[in-house]
C-alpha positions as semicolon CSV with decimal commas, in nm:
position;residue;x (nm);y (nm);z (nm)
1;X;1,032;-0,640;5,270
2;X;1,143;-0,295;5,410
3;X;0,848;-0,058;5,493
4;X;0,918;0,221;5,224
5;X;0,945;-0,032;4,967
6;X;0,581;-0,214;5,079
7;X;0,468;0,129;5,109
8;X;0,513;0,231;4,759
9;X;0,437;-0,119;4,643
10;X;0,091;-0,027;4,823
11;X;0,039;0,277;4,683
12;X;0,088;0,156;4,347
13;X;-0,198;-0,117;4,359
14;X;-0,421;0,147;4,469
15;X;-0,345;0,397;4,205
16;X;-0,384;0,084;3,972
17;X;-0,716;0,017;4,108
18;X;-0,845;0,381;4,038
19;X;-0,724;0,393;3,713
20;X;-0,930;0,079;3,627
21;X;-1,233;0,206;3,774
22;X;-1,194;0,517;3,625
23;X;-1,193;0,764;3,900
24;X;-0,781;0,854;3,819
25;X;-0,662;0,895;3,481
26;X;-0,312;0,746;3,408
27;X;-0,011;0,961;3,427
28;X;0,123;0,817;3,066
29;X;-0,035;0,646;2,781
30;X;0,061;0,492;2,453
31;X;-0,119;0,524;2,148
32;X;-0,071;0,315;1,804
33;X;-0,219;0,489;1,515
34;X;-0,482;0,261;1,318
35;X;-0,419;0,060;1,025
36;X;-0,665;0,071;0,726
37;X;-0,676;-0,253;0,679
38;X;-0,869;-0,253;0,356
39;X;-0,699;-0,038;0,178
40;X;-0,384;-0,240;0,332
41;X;-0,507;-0,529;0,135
42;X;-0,571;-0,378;-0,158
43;X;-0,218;-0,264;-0,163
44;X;-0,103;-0,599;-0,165
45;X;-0,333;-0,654;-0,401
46;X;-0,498;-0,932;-0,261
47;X;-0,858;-1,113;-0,244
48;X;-0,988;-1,091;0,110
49;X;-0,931;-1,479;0,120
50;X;-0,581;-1,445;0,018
51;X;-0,462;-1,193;0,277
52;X;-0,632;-1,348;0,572
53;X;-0,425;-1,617;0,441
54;X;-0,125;-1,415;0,458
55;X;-0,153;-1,267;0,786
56;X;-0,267;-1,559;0,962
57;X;-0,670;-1,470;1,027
58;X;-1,016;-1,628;0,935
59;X;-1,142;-1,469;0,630
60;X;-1,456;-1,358;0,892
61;X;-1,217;-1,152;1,131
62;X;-1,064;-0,954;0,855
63;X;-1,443;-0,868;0,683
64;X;-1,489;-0,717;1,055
65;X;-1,210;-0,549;1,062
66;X;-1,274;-0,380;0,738
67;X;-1,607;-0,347;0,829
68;X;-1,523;-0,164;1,126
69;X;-1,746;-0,389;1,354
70;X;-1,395;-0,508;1,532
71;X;-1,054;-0,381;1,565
72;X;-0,699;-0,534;1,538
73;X;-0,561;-0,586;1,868
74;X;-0,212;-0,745;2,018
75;X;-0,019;-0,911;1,744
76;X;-0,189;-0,882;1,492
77;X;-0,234;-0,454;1,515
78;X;0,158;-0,444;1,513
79;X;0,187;-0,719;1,210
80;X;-0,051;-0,508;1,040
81;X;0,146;-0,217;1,106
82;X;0,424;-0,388;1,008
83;X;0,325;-0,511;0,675
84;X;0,203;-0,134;0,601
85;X;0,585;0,015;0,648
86;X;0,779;-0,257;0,535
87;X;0,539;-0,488;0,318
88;X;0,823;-0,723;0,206
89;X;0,904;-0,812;0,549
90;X;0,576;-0,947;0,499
91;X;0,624;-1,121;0,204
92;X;0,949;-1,236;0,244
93;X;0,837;-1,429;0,516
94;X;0,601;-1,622;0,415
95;X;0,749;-1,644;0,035
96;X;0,475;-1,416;-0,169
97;X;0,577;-1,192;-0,401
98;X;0,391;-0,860;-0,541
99;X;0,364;-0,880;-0,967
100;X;0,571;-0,626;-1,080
101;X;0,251;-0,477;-1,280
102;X;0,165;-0,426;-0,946
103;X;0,445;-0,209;-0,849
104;X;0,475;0,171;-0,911
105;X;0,732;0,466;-0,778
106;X;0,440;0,611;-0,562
107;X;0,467;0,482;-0,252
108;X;0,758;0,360;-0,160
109;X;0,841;0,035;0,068
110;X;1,128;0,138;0,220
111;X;1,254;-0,142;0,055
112;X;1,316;0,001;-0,296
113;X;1,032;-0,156;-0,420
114;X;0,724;0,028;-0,451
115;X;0,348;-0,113;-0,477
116;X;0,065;0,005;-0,662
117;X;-0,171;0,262;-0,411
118;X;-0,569;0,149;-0,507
């Protein structure tokens, strides 16, 4: 390994290091805005058991998460951010479908379908 290379390879780690112990702050961050997840649900129009079911989750993580005892994290943040923009991505996936009395022209799916806002 050439010397400028190993150097900045080096200096790297150790900016790495600080900014895990907290004595550098990064020079970039990303942030993901939060999902309501309850009020996601109750877009869908779904029992708490029902949407767990949907995205995948024990009916126990997604009372925390609406709760606010835990937040989504990884995968699941993104699918719920995800199903909020384009819920019949959602849907079409794993075959549900919204009632149409459950549909309304006030918030709109991107889709051209539109669910009911609770």
């Amino acid at each position: 390994m050439k010397d400028e290379l190993f150097q900045e390879l080096s200096e790297s780690v150790k900016q790495g290091a600080a900014i895990v112990k907290g004595t550098l702050l990064p020079s970039r961050t990303f942030e993901f805005p939060e999902t309501e997840v309850r009020s996601l649900r109750e877009r869908f129009g779904l029992s708490q058991d029902k949407f767990a079911h949907l995205v995948g989750i024990s009916v126990g993580t997604l009372r925390n998460w609406e709760q606010g005892r835990r937040k989504p994290r990884g995968p699941a943040r993104v699918l719920l951010r995800i199903a909020s923009l384009h819920p019949d991505a959602l849907l079409d996936f794993t075959n549900e479908k919204i009632p149409k009395a459950q549909r309304l022209t006030t918030h709109s799916t991107g889709s051209g379908k539109k669910l009911r806002a609770v």
